[in-house]
C-alpha positions in Angstrom: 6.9 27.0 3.6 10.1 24.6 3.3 10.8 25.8 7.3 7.2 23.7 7.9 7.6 20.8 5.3 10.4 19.1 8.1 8.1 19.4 11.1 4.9 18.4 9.1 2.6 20.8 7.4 1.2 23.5 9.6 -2.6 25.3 9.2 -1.0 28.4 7.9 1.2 26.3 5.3 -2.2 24.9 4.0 -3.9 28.4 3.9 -1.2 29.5 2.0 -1.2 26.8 -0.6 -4.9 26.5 -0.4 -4.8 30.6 -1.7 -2.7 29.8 -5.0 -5.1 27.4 -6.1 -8.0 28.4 -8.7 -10.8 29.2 -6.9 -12.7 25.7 -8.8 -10.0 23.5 -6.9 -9.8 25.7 -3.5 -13.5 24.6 -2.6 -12.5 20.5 -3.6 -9.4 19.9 -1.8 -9.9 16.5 0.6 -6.5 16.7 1.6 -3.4 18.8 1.3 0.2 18.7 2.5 3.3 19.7 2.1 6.8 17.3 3.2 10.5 17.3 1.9 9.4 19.6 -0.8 6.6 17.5 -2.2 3.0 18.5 -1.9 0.5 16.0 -2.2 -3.0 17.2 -2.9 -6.2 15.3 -2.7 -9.7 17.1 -4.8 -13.2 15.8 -5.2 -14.0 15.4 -9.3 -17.5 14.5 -8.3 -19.7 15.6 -11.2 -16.6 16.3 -13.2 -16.4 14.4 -16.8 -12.6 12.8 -17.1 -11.7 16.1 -19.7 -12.6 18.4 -16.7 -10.8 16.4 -13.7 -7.4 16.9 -16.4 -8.0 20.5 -16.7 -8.3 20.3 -12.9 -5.5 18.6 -12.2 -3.1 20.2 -14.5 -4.4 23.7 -13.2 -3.7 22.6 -9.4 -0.3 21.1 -10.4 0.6 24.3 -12.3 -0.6 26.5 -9.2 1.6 24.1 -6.6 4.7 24.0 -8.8 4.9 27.9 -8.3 5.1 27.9 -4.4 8.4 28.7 -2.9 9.7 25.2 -1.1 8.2 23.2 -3.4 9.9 20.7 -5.3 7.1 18.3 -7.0 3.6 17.4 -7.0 1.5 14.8 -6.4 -2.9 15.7 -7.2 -5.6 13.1 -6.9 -8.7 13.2 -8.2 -11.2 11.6 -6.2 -14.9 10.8 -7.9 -17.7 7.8 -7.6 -17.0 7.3 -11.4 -13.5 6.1 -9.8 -15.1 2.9 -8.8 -14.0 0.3 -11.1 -16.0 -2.5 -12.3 -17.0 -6.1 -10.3 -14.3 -8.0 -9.8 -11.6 -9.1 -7.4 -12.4 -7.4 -4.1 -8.8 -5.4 -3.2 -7.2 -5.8 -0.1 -4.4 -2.9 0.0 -1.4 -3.1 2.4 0.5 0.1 2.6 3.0 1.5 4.9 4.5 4.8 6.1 8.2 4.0 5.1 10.3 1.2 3.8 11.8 -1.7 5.5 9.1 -2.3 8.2 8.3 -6.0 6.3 5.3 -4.9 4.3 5.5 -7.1 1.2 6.8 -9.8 3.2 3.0 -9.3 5.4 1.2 -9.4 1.8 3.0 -12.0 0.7 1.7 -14.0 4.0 -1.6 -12.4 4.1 -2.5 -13.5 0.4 -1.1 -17.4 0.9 -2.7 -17.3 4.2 -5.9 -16.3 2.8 -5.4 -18.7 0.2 -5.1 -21.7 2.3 -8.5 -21.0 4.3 -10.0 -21.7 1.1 -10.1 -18.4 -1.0 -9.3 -17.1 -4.3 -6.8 -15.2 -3.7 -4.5 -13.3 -6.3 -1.4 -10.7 -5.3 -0.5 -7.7 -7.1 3.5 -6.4 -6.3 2.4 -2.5 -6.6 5.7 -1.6 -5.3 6.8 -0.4 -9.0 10.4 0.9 -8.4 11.2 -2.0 -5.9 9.3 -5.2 -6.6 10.3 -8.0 -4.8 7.4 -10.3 -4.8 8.8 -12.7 -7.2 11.3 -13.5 -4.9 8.9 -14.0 -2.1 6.7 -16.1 -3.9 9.1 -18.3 -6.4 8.0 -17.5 -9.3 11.4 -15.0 -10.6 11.9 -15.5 -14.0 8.2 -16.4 -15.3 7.1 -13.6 -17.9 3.2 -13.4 -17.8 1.5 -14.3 -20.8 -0.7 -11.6 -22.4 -4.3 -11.7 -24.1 -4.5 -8.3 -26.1 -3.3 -5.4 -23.6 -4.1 -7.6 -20.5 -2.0 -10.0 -18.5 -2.9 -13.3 -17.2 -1.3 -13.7 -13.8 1.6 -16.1 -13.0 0.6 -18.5 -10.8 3.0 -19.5 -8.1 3.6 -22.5 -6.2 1.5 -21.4 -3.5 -2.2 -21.9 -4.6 -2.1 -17.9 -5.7 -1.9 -15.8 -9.1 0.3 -12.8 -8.9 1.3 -10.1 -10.9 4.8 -7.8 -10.4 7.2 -5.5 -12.3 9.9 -8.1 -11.1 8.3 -10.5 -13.7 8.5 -7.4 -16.4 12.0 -6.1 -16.1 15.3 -8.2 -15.7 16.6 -8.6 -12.3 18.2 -5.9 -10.6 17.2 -3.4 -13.4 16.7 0.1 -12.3 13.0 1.5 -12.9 13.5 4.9 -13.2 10.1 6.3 -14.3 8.0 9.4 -13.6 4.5 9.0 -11.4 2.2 9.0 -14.1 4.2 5.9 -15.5 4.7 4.6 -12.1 0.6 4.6 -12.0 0.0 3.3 -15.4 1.9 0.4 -15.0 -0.4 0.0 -11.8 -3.5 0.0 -13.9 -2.2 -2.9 -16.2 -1.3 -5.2 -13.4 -4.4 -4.9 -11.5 -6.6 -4.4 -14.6 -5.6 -8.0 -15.8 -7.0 -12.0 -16.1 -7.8 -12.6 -12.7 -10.6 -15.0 -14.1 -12.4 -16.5 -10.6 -10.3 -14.6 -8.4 -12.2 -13.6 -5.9 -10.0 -11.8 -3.4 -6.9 -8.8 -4.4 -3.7 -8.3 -2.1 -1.9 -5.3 -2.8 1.2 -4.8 -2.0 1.8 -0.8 -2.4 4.7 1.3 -2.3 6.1 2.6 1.5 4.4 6.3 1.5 1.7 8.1 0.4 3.1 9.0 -3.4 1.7 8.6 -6.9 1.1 4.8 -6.7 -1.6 5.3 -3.8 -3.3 8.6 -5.3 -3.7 6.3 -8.9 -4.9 3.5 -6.7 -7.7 5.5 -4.9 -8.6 7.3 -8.1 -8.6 4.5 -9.9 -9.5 1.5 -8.2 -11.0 1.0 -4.9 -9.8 -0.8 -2.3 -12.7 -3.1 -0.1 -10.3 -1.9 2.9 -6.3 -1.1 3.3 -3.8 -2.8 6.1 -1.3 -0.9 7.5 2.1 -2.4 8.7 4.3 -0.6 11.2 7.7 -1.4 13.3 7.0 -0.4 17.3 9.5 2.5 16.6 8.2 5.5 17.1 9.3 7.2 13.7 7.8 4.1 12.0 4.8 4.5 13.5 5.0 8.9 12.9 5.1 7.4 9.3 2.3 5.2 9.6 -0.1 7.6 10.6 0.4 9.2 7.5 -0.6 6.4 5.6 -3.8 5.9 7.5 -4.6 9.7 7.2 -4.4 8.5 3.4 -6.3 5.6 2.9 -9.0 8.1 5.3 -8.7 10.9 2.9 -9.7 8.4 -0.1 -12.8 7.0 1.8 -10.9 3.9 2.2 -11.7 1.7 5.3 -8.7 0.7 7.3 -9.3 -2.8 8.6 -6.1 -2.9 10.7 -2.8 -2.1 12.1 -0.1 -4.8 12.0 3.1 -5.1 14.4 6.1 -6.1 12.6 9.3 -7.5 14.0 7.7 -7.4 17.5 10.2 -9.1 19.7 13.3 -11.7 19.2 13.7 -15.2 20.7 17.2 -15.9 21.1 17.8 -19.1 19.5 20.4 -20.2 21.9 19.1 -19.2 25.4 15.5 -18.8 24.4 15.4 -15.0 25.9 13.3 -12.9 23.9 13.9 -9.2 23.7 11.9 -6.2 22.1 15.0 -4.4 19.7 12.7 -2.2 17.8 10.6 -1.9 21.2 6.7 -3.6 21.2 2.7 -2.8 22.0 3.8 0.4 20.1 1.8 0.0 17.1 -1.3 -1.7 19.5 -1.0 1.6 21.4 -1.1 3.6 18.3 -4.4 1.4 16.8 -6.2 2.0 20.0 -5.6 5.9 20.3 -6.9 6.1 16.9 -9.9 4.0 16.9 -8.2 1.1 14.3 -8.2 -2.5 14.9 -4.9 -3.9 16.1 -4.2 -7.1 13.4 -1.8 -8.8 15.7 2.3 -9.2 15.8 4.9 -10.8 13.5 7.6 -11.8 15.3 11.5 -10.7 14.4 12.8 -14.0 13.2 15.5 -15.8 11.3 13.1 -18.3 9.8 11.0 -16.1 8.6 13.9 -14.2 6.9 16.1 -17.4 5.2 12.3 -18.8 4.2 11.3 -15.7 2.7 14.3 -15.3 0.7 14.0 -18.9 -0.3 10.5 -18.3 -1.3 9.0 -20.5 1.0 6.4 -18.2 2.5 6.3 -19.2 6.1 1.8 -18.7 5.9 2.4 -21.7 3.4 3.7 -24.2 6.4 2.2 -24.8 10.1 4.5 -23.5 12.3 4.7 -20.8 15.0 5.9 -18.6 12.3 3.0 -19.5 9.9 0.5 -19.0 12.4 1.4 -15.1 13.1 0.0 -14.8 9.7 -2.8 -17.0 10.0 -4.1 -15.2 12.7 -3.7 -11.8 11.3 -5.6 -13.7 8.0 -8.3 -14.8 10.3 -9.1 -10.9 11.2 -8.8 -9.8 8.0 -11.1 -12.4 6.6 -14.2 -11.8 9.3 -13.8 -8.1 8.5 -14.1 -8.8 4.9 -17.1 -11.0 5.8 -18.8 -8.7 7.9 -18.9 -6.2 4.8 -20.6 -8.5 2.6 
């Protein structure tokens, strides 16, 4: 099996993790797969009580754990009893790897959304590398707490947000297992949000235990994905999408990050990381392409500034605009 997990997992790697299930979980699994060592498995709980969908999960952890190759697990357990309460509608923005400019597309999204007159609030879901509080200016401001919930910060921008980066002291290590990684989750969306009427999430790059908790848990109104044109950003996209799929999660959208460079002294733009890659890849599997955020020094000094660039007028704050625009008549076109 550990021969397949490098090339992707194969039909007769599935069969033969599929066989060491119980028999209960072999006839629920919504999606199964095995990568680096790490098999991340997907089961319908319908009609399970939560006691049952523990037993469940423990039993199909305890059955994964003992296949050859395997080095951890990851089980979700999907049921309509999932759904949380009305509130904030969530907006998730998820990636396939790190470092293609997804939190700096949330942070965007959510002030862009913001400034067409929503209510928009932000949650940093990226547990073990938050960097929203830098994006958004607000480093340093603690949350203030009613009971076991937390009132958001709000930031300069016109938006409440919530991050681990406002928890922990900078540049501290989080080095916590998944189920903690997913509790802490829970808190920051399960907070104050008051009027909010609108949730950006910014998760984690992959398809790990902060997703699974967020489909089990709470339920997105629809999921963004952001790619680079590369081609093994865009191999690591598609397994984000064949997430948010698995879940029953509608993806609005693909984004193009860092799509071409304009010289700042001759004006000559050029295509580093390649471009229409991620277009290409929206179109061949029926997804809406979002638009293109430029590669740009402004957008990099402003964002580590925190000065979003959504919050001004420019060409750089229109990229996101635009991609806002979509998201928002999608959004509207569900109600």
């Amino acid at each position: 099996m550990s021969n397949a997990s490098a090339k992707g997992t194969s039909d007769e790697t599935i069969a033969a993790l599929k066989a060491l299930l119980p028999p209960l979980a072999q006839g629920r699994v919504l999606s199964l797969k095995l990568a680096d060592g790490v098999v991340t498995l997907v089961l319908d709980g319908s009609g399970f009580d939560q006691i049952e969908r523990e037993r469940l999960e423990a039993a199909a952890k305890d059955a994964m754990r003992a296949a050859p190759g395997v080095s951890d697990v990851r089980v979700g357990i999907m049921a309509d009893k999932d759904v949380p309460a009305p509130g904030p509608r969530i907006v998730a923005v998820g990636s396939g790897k790190g470092g293609v400019g997804k939190s700096t597309l949330s942070a965007n999204l959510a002030v862009a959304l913001a400034r067409s007159g929503r209510k928009v609030g932000l949650v940093d879901a990226d547990i073990y590398g938050p960097s929203q509080s830098r994006l958004l200016a607000t480093e340093g401001i603690r949350p203030q707490a009613e009971g076991s919930k937390m009132f958001p910060v709000a930031s300069p921008w016109g938006i409440g947000m919530l991050s681990m980066g406002q928890l922990i002291e900078p540049g501290q290590a989080i080095a916590w297992r998944g189920p903690m990684a997913g509790n802490a989750l829970s808190q920051l969306i399960d907070a104050h949000w008051g009027d909010t009427e609108l949730l950006v999430v910014d998760l984690p790059p992959g398809t790990g235990d902060v997703q699974l908790t967020m489909l089990q848990r709470f339920k997105p109104a629809g999921a963004v994905v952001v790619s680079t044109p590369q081609d093994l950003a865009l191999m690591d996209a598609t397994r984000a999408l064949q997430l948010f799929d698995t879940g029953g999660v509608p993806v609005i959208g693909l984004v193009e990050n860092m799509a071409g460079y304009a010289c700042p002294h001759c004006g000559e733009v050029s295509d580093p990381f390649g471009a229409g890659g991620v277009e290409a890849a929206a179109a061949a599997m029926g997804h809406a392409f979002l638009g293109r955020v430029p590669l740009d020094l402004t957008i990099r000094q402003d964002s580590d500034a925190g000065r979003p660039p959504a919050a001004s007028d420019g060409p750089q704050g229109e990229a996101f605009a635009a991609i806002a625009r979509r998201v928002a008549t999608w959004l509207d076109n569900q109600s």
